[in-house]
LUMPAMAR-801362 format. One record per residue (C-alpha): z, y, x; residue number from 1. Coordinates in nm, 4 decimals, padded with zeros to 6 digits, always signed. Example, Ala and Ser with C-alpha at 12.3 -4.5 7.8 and 13.67 -1.06 7.14 Angstrom:
! residues 2
        up     north      east    n
  +00.7800  -00.4500  +01.2300    1
  +00.7140  -00.1060  +01.3670    2
! end
This chain:
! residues 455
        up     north      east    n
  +00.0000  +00.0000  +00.0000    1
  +00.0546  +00.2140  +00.2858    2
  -00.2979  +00.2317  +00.3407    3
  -00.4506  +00.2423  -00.0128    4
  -00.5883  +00.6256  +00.0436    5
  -00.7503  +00.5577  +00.4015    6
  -01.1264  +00.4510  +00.2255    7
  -01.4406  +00.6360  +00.2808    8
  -01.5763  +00.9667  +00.1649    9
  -01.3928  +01.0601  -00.1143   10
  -01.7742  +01.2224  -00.2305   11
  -01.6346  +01.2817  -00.6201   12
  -01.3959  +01.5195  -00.4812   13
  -01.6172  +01.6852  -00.1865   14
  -01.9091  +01.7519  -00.4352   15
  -01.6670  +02.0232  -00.6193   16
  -01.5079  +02.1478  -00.3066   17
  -01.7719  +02.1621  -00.0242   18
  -02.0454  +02.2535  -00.2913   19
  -01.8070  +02.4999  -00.4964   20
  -01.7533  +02.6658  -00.1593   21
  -02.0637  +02.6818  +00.0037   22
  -02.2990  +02.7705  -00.3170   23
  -01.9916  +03.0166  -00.4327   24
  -02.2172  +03.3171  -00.4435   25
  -02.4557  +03.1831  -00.6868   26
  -02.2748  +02.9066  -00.8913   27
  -01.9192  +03.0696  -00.8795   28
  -01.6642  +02.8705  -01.0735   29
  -01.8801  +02.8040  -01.3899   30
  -02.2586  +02.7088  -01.3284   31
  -02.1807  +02.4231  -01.0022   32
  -02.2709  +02.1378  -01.2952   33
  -02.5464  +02.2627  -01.4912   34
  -02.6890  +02.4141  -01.1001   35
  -02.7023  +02.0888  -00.9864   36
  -02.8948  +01.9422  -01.3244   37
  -03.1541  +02.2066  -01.2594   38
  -03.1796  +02.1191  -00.8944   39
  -03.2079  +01.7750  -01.0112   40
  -03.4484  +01.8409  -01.2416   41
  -03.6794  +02.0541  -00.9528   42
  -03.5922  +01.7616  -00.6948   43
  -03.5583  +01.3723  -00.7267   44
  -03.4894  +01.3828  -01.1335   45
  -03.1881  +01.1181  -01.0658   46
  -02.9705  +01.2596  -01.3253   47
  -03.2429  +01.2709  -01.6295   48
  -03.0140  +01.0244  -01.8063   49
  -02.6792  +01.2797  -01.8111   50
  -02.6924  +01.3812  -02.1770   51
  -02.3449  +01.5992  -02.1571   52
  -02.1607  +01.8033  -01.9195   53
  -01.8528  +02.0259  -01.9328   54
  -01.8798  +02.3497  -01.9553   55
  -01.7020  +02.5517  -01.7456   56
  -01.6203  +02.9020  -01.9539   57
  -01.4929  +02.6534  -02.2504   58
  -01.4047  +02.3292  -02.0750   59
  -01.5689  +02.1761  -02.4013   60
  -01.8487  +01.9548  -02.3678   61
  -02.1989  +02.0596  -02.4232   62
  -02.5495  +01.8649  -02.4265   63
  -02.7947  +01.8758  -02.1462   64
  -03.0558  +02.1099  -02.3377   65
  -02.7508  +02.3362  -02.4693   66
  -02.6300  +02.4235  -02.0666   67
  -03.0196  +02.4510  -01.9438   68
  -03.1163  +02.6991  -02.2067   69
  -02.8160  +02.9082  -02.1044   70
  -02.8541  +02.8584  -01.7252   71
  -03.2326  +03.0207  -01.8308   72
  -03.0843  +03.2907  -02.0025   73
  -02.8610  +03.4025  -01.7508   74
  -03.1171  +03.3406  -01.4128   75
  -02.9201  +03.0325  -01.2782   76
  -03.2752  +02.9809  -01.0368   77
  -03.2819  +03.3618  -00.9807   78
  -02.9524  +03.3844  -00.7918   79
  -03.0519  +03.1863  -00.5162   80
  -03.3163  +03.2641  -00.2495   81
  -03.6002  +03.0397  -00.2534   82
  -03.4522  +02.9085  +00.1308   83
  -03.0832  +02.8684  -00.0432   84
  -03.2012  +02.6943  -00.3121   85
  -03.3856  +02.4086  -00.0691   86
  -03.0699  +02.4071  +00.0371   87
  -02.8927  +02.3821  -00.2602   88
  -03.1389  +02.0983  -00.3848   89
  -03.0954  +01.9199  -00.0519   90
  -02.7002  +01.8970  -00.0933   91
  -02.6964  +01.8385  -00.4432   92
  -02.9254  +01.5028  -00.4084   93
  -02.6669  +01.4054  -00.1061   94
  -02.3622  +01.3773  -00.3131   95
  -02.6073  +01.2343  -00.6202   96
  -02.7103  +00.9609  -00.3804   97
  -02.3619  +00.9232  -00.2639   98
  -02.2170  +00.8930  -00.5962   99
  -02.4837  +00.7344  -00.7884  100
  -02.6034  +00.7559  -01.1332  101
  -02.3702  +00.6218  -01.2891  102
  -02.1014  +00.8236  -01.1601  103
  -02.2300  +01.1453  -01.1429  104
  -02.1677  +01.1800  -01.5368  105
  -01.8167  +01.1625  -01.5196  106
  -01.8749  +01.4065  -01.1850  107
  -02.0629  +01.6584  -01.4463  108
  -01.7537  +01.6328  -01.7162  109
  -01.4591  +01.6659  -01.4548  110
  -01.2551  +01.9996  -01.4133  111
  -01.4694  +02.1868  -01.1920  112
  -01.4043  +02.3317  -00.8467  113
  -01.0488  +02.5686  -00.8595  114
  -00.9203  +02.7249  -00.5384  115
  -00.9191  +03.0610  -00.5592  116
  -01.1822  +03.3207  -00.3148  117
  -00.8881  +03.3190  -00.0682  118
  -00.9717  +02.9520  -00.0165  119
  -01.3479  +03.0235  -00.0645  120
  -01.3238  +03.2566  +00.2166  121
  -01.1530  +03.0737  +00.5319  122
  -01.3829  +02.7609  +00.4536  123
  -01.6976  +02.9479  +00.4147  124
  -01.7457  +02.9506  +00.7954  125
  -01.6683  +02.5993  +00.8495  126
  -01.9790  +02.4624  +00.6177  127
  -02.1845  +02.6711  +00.6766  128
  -02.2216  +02.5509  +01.0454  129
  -02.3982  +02.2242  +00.9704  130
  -02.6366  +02.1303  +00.7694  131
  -02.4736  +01.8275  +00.5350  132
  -02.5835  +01.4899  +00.6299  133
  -02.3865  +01.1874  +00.6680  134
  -02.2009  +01.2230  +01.0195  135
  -02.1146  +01.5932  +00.9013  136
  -01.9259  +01.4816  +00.5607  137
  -01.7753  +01.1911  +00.8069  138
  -01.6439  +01.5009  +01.0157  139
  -01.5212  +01.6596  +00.6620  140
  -01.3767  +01.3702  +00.5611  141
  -01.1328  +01.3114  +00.8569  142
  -01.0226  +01.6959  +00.9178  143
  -00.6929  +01.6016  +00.7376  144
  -00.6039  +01.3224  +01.0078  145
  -00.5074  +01.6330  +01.3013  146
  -00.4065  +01.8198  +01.0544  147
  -00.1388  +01.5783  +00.9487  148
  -00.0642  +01.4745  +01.3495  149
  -00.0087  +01.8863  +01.3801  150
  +00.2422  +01.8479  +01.0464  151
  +00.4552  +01.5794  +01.2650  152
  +00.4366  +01.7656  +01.5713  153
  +00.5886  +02.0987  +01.3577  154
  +00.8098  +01.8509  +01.2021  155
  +00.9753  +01.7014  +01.4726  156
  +00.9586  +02.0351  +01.6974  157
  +01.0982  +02.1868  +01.4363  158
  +01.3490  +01.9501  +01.2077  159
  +01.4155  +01.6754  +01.4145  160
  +01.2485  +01.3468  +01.4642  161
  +01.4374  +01.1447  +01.1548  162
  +01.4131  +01.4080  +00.9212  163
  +01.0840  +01.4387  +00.9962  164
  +00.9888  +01.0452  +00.9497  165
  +01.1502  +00.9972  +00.6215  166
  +00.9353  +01.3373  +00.5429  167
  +00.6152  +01.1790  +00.6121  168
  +00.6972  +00.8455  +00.4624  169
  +00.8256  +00.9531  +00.1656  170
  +00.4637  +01.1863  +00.1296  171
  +00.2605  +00.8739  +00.2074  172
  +00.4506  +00.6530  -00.0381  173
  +00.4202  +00.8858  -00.2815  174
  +00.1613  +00.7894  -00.5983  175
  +00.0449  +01.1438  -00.6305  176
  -00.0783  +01.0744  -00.2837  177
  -00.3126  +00.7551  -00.3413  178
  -00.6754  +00.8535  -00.2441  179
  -00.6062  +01.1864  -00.0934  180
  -00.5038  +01.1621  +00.2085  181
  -00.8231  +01.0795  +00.3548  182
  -01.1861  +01.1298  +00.2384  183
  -01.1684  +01.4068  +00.0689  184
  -01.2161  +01.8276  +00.1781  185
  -00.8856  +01.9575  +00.2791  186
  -00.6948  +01.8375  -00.0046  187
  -00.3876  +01.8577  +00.1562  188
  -00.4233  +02.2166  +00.3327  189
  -00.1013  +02.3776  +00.1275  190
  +00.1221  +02.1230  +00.2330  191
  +00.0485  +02.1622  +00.6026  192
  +00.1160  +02.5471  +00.5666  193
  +00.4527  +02.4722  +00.3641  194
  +00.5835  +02.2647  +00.6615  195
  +00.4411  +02.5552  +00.9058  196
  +00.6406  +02.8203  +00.7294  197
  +00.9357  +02.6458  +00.6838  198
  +00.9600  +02.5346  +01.0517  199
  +00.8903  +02.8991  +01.1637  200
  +01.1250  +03.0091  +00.9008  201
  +01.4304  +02.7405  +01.0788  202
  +01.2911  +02.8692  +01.3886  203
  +01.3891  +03.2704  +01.3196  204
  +01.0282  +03.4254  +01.3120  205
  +01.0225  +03.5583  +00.9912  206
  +00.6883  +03.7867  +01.0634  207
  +00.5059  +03.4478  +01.1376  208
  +00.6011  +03.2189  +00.8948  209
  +00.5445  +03.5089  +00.6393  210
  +00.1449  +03.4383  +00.6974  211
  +00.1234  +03.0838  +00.5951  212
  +00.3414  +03.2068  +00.2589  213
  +00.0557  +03.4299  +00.2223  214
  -00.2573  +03.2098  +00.2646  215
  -00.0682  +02.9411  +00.1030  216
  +00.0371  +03.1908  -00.2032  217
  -00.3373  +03.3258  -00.2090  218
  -00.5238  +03.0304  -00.1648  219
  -00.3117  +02.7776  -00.4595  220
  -00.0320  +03.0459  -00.5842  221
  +00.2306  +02.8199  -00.6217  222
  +00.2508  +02.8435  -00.2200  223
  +00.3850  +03.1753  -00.2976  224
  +00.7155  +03.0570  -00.4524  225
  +00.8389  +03.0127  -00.1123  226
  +00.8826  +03.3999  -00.1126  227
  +01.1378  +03.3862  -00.3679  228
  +01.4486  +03.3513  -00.1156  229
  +01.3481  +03.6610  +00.1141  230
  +01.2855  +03.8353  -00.1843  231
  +01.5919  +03.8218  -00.3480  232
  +01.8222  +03.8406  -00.0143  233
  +01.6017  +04.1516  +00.0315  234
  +01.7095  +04.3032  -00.3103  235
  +02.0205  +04.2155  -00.2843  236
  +02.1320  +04.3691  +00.0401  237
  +01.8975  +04.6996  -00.0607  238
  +02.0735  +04.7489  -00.4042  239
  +02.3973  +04.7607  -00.1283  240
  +02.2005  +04.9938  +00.0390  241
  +02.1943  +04.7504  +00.3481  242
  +01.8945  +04.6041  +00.4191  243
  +01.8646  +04.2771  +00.5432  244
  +01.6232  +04.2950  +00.8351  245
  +01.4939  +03.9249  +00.8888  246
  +01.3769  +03.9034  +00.4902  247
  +01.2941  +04.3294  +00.5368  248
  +01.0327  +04.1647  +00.8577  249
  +00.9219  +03.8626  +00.6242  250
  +00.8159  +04.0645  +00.3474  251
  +00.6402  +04.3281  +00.5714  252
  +00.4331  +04.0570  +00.6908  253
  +00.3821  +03.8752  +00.3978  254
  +00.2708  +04.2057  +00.2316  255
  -00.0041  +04.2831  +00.5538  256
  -00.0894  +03.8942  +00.5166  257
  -00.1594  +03.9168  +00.1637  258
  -00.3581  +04.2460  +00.1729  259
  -00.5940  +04.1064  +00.4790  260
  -00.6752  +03.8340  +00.3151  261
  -00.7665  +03.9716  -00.0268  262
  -00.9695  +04.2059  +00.1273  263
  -01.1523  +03.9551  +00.3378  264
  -01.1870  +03.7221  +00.0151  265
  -01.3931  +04.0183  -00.1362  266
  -01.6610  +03.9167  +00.1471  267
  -01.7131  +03.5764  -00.0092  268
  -01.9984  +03.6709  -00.2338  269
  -01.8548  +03.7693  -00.5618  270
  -01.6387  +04.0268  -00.4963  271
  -01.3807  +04.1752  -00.7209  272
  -01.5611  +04.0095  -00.9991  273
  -01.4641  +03.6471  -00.8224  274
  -01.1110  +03.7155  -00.8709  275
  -01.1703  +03.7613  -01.2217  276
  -01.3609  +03.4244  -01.3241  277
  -01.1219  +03.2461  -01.0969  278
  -00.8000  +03.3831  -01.3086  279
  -00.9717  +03.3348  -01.6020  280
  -01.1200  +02.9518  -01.4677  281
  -00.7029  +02.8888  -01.4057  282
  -00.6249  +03.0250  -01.7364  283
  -00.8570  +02.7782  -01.9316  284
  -00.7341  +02.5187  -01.7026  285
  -00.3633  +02.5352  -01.7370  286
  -00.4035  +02.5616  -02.1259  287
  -00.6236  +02.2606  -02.0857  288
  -00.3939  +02.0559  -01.8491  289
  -00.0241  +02.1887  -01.9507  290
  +00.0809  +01.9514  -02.1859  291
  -00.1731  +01.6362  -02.0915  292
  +00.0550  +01.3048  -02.0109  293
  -00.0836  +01.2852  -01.6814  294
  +00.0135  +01.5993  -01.4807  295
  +00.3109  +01.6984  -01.3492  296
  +00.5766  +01.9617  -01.4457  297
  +00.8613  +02.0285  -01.6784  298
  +00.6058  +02.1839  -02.0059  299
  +00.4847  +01.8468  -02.0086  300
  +00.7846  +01.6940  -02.1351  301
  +00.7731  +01.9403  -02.4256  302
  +00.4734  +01.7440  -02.5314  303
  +00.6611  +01.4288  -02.6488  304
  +00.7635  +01.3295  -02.9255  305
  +01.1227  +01.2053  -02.8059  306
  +01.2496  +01.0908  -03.1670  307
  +00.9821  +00.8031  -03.1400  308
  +00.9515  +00.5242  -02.8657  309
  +00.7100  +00.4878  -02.6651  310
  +00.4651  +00.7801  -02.4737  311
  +00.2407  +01.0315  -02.6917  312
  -00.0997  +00.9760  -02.4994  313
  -00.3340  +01.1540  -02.7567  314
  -00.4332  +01.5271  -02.6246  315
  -00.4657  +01.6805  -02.9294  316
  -00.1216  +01.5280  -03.0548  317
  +00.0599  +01.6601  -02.7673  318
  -00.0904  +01.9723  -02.8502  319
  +00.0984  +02.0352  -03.1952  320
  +00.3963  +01.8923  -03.0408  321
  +00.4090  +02.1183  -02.7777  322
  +00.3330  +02.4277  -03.0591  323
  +00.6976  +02.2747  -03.2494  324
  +00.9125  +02.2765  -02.9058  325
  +00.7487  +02.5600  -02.7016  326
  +01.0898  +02.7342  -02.8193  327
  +01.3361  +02.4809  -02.5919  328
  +01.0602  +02.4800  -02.3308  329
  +01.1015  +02.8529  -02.2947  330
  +01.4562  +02.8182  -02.3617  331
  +01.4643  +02.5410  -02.0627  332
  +01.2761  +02.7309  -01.8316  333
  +01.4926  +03.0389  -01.8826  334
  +01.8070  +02.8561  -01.7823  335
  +01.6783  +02.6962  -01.4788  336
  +01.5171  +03.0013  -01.3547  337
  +01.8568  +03.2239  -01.4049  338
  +02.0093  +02.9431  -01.2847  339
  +01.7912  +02.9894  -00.9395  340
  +01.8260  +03.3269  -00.9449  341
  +02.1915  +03.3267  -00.9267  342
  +02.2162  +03.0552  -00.6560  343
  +01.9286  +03.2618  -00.3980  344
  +02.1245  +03.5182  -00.2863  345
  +02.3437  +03.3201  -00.1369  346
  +02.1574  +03.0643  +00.0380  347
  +02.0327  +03.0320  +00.3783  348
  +01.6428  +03.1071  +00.4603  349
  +01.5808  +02.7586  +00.4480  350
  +01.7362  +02.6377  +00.1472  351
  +01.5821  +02.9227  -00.0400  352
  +01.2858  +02.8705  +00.0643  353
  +01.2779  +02.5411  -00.0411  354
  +01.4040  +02.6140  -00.3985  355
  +01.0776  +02.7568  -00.4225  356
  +00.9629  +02.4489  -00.5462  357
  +01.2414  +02.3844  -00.8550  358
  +01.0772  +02.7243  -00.9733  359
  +00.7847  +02.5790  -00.9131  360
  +00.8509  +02.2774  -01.1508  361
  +00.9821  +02.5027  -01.4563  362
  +00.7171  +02.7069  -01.4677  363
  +00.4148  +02.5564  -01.3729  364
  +00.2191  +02.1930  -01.4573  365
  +00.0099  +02.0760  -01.1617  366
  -00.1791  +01.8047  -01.0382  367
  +00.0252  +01.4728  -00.9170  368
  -00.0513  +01.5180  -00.5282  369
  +00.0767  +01.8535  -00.4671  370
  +00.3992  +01.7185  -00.5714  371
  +00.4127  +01.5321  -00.2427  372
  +00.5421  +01.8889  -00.1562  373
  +00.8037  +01.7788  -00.2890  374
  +00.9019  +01.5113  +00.0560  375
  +01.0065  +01.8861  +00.1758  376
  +01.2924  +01.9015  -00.0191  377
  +01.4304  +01.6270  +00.2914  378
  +01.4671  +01.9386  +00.4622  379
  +01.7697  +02.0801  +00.2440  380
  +02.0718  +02.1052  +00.4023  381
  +01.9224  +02.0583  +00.8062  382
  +02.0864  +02.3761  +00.8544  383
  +02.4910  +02.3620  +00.8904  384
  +02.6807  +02.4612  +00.5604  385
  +02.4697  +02.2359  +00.2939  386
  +02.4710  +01.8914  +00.3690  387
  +02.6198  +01.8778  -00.0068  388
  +02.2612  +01.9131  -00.1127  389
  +02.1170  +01.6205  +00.0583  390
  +02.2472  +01.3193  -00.1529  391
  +02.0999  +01.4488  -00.4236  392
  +01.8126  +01.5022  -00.3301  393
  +01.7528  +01.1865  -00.1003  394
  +01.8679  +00.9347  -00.3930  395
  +01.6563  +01.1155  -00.6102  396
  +01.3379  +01.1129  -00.4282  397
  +01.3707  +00.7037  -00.3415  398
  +01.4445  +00.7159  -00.6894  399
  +01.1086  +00.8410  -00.7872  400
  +00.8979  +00.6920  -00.5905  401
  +01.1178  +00.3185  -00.6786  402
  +01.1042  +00.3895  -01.0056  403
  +00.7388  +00.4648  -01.0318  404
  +00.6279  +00.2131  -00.7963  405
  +00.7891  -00.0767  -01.0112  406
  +00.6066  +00.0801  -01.3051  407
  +00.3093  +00.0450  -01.1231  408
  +00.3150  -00.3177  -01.0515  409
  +00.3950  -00.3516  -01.4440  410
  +00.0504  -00.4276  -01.6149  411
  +00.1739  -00.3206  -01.9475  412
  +00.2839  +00.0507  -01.8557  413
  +00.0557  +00.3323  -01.8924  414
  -00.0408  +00.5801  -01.6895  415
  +00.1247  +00.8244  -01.9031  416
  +00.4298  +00.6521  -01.9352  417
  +00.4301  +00.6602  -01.5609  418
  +00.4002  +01.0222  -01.5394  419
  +00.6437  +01.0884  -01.7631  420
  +00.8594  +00.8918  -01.6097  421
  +00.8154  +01.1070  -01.2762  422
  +00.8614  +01.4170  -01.5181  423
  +01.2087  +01.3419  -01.6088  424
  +01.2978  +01.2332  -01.2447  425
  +01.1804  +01.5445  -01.1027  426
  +01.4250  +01.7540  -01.3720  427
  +01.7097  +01.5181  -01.2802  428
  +01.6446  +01.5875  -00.9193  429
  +01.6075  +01.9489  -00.9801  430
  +01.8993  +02.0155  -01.1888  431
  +02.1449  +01.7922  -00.9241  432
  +01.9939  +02.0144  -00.6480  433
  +02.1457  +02.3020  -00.8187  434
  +02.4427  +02.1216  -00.9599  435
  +02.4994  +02.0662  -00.6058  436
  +02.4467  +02.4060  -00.4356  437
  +02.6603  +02.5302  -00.7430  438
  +02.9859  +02.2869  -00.6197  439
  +02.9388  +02.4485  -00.2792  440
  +02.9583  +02.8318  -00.4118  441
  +03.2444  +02.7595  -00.5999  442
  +03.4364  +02.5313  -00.3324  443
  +03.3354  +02.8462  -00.1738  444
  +03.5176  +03.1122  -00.3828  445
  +03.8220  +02.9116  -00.4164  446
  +03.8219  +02.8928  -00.0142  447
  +03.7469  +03.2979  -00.0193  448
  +03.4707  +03.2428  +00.1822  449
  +03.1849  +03.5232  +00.0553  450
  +02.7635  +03.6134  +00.1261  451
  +02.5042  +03.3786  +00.1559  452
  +02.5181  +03.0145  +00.3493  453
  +02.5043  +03.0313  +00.7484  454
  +02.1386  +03.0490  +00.9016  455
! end
């Protein structure tokens, strides 16, 4: 099981990601499917069978003719110069080959390509210095495999060799993590850049782990959370009229990051008006995926029926569920976020850094791999002063991964039952995280001991 992800080219997931990227001046984040039909249709006609495809600005499904009589409309073929759209054509019938007809369909009704320009931006350069053939998407393919050997060396530079192996194996283990760890285009990129920031953070350079918040933040947002510590130490000591000057450097920096990058992500073909389709691409998204049985997050819970056995697997039905309870899903997120915000101003850079992603969990639902993040939480408590936090968190992320992994080797559980299953780990690990730092503060009051955890 260990090596269940190490395959191939994963091709399904570098058609969205290489293509998206490459072709982002011209397809953008809603015309990649219907783009590659007409290239199709102007090249080796391998896809005249695909009668559907999903439709981007909607995420409904539309027929063939519907999305070509649009793409005419608008100038899909116009966009591209007659020497990008060989180009185009050329790529397209790569990952077709790869894939096959009889994939490609489910390819053309998928989710479409999401990072944000940010992303678009520092990858740009990368593919556009090779022409795509098959030793090239080979080279793709294995960029995550230094990437991850330059995640241990961080790890163990910066948190100690043990820490740093039960990290790894717990992110390898992990189900979220089956077929992504190899094959695909830089699906793991955010996690590197959490571990890079929180080592730098442990390591007192709060100017350069501040950039890796940033990319991170601007590239997949959620990244950002891990601003939330700085942020409120910051606002703390200023309301005293104190400033704190580590999280006063960090936020400086963060703040220069931020702006450099946006700026530079304006270069990556759409401009302003890129930012704009991709926040309203993530809207339509997260309404699609926030209460589907097989993402991760707290909302997703609110989608069950809990008065009934069993999992609620229809998407529609989880819908007007969700509509009855979004009341104690607001009221749940509420307390867990106050709840956060009381215990950050008191705890060390790391720590509250890390909380970053219980916020993360209460507010937003995600794919299952980038809750592999969640192996960082092994890293709460390294610093002196909160070792309180670490039995929580290490019997409760064996007892994920146990409990899912002996659902998976059960024939008769579903997928969704699986997830959900994760769901309600993940609260019960977030709430005894904060259970736990709570015990310390008030061991600590009693003792008369006041400010925020040792760094």
């Amino acid at each position: 099981m260990l090596f269940r992800s190490f395959g191939g080219v994963h091709a399904w997931n570098q058609y969205h990601y290489v293509l998206g990227t490459k072709y982002f001046a011209e397809v953008g984040y809603q015309d990649l499917y219907v783009a590659t039909l007409l290239a199709d249709a102007d090249g080796e006609k391998r896809l005249e069978k695909v009668s559907k495809l999903r439709d981007m600005r909607t995420y409904f499904l539309v027929t063939r003719e519907d999305a070509l009589a649009r793409a005419e409309k608008e100038g899909l073929r116009a966009r591209f110069t007659d020497a990008r759209w060989a180009e185009f054509k050329h790529d397209t019938d790569f990952y077709v080959a790869m894939l096959g007809p009889k994939v490609m369909p489910g390819v053309l009704t998928d989710l479409g390509f999401n990072p944000s320009p940010a992303w678009v931006i520092l990858n740009q350069p990368l593919l556009w210095l090779h022409p795509l053939d098959r030793d090239y998407v080979r080279t793709l393919a294995a960029l995550q495999i230094p990437m991850f050997l330059a995640v241990l060396a961080i790890g163990i530079w910066a948190f100690g060799a043990r820490t740093t192996l039960w990290l790894v194996l717990w992110n390898v283990l992990f189900f979220g993590s089956r077929g992504r760890l190899y094959g695909g285009y830089w699906s793991y990129d955010w996690f590197a850049l959490a571990i890079l920031a929180t080592a730098l953070v442990i390591k007192a350079r709060p100017a350069l782990a501040a950039v890796p918040v940033a990319i991170g933040g601007l590239m997949r947002g959620f990244g950002g959370l891990m601003a939330l510590a700085p942020t409120a130490r910051f606002s703390v000591t200023a309301l005293r009229r104190r400033l704190d000057p580590w999280s006063t450097r960090f936020l400086v920096a963060l703040a220069v990051s931020m702006v450099l990058l946006f700026t530079w992500s304006l270069t990556a073909g759409r401009g302003l008006h890129g930012w704009a389709d991709w926040y309203e691409k993530i809207s339509i998204h997260s309404a699609r995926i926030s209460t589907g049985g097989r993402h991760l997050g707290m909302k997703v819970l609110f989608g069950e029926d809990w008065s009934v056995p069993g999992h609620t697997e229809d998407l529609d039905l989880r819908r007007e569920i969700y509509a009855r309870q979004a009341w104690a899903y607001h009221l749940a997120q509420a307390i867990l976020l106050g709840w956060i915000a009381v215990l950050l101003p008191r705890r060390n850079r790391v720590d509250g850094a890390l909380l970053g992603f219980v916020a993360a969990f209460a507010t937003m639902v995600l794919s299952r791999y980038y809750y592999a993040a969640w192996s960082a939480l092994f890293l709460l408590g390294t610093r002196e002063g909160n070792r309180e936090a670490r039995l929580p968190v290490v019997l409760g992320l064996f007892a994920m991964l146990a409990v899912h992994e002996g659902e998976f080797l059960i024939p008769t559980t579903t997928p969704d039952s699986r997830h959900q299953d994760v769901n309600l780990l993940l609260l019960g690990l977030a709430v005894a995280t904060l259970v736990a730092f709570t015990l310390r503060d008030l061991r600590a009051r009693r003792l008369g001991t006041s400010g925020p955890d040792p760094d």
